[in-house]
C-alpha positions as CSV (number, residue, x, y, z in Angstrom):
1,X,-6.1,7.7,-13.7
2,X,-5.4,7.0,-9.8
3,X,-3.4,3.7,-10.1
4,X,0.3,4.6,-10.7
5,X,1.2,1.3,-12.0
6,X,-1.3,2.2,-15.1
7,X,0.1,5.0,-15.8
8,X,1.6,4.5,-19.6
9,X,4.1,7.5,-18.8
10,X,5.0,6.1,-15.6
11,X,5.8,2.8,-17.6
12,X,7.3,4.6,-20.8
13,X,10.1,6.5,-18.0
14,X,10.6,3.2,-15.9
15,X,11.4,1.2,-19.1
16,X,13.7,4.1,-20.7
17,X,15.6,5.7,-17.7
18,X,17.3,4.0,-14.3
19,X,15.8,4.0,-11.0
20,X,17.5,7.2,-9.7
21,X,16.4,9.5,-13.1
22,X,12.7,7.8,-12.2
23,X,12.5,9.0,-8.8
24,X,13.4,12.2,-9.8
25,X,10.6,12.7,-12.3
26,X,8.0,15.4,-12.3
27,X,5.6,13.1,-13.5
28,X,6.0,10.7,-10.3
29,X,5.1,13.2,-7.6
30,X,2.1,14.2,-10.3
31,X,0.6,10.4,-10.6
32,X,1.3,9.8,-6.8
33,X,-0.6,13.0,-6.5
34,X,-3.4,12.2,-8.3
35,X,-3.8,8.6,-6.9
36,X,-3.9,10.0,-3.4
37,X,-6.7,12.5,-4.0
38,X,-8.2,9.5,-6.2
39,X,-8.2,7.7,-3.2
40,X,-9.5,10.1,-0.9
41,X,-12.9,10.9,-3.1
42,X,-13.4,7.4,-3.4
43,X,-13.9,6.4,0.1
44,X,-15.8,10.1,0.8
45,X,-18.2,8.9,-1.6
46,X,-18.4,5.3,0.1
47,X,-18.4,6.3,3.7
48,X,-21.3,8.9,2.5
49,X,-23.5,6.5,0.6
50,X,-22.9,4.4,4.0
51,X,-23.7,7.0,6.2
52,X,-26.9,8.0,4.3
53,X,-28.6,4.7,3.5
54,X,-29.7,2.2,6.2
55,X,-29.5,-0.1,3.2
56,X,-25.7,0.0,2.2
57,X,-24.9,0.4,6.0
58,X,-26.7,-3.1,6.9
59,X,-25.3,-4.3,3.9
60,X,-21.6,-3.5,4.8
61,X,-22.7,-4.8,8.2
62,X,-23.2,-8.2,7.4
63,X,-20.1,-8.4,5.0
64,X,-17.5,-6.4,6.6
65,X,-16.9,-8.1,9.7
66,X,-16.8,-11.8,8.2
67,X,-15.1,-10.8,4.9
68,X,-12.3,-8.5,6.5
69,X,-11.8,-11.1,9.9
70,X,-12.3,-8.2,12.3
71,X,-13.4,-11.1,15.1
72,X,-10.2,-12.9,14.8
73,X,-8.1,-10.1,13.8
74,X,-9.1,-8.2,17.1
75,X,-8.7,-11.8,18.9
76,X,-5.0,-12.3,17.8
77,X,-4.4,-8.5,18.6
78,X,-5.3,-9.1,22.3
79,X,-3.6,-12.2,22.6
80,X,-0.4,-10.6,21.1
């Protein structure tokens, strides 16, 4: 699963009980859960296919500094 807003019982108790009998739900803490450790194996595997090919690691080079604005992001951040 690992996206709670796909989860069709997540959906199913949203559209059938109020806000407090949601929060409350055993199933909410279980999809959080389970996106979080989604999550958490995603990135290992993307940091380690990073770390262990020159290829992906130039390619995230060239991308990830233009496509995420880390130059002006860091610029603004000292000028703050």
């Amino acid at each position: 699963m690992g996206n709670p807003l796909e989860s069709t019982t997540l959906q199913q108790q949203a559209a059938n009980h109020t806000e407090k009998q949601f929060d409350t739900s055993p199933d909410l803490l279980t999809e959080l859960v389970t996106a979080i450790m989604d999550s958490h194996e995603a990135h290992s595997t993307m940091s380690k296919k990073a770390l262990n090919s020159d290829q992906v690691l130039e390619g995230m080079f060239k991308v990830v500094p233009k496509h995420g604005r880390l130059w002006e992001k860091l610029r603004e951040k000292k000028a703050a």
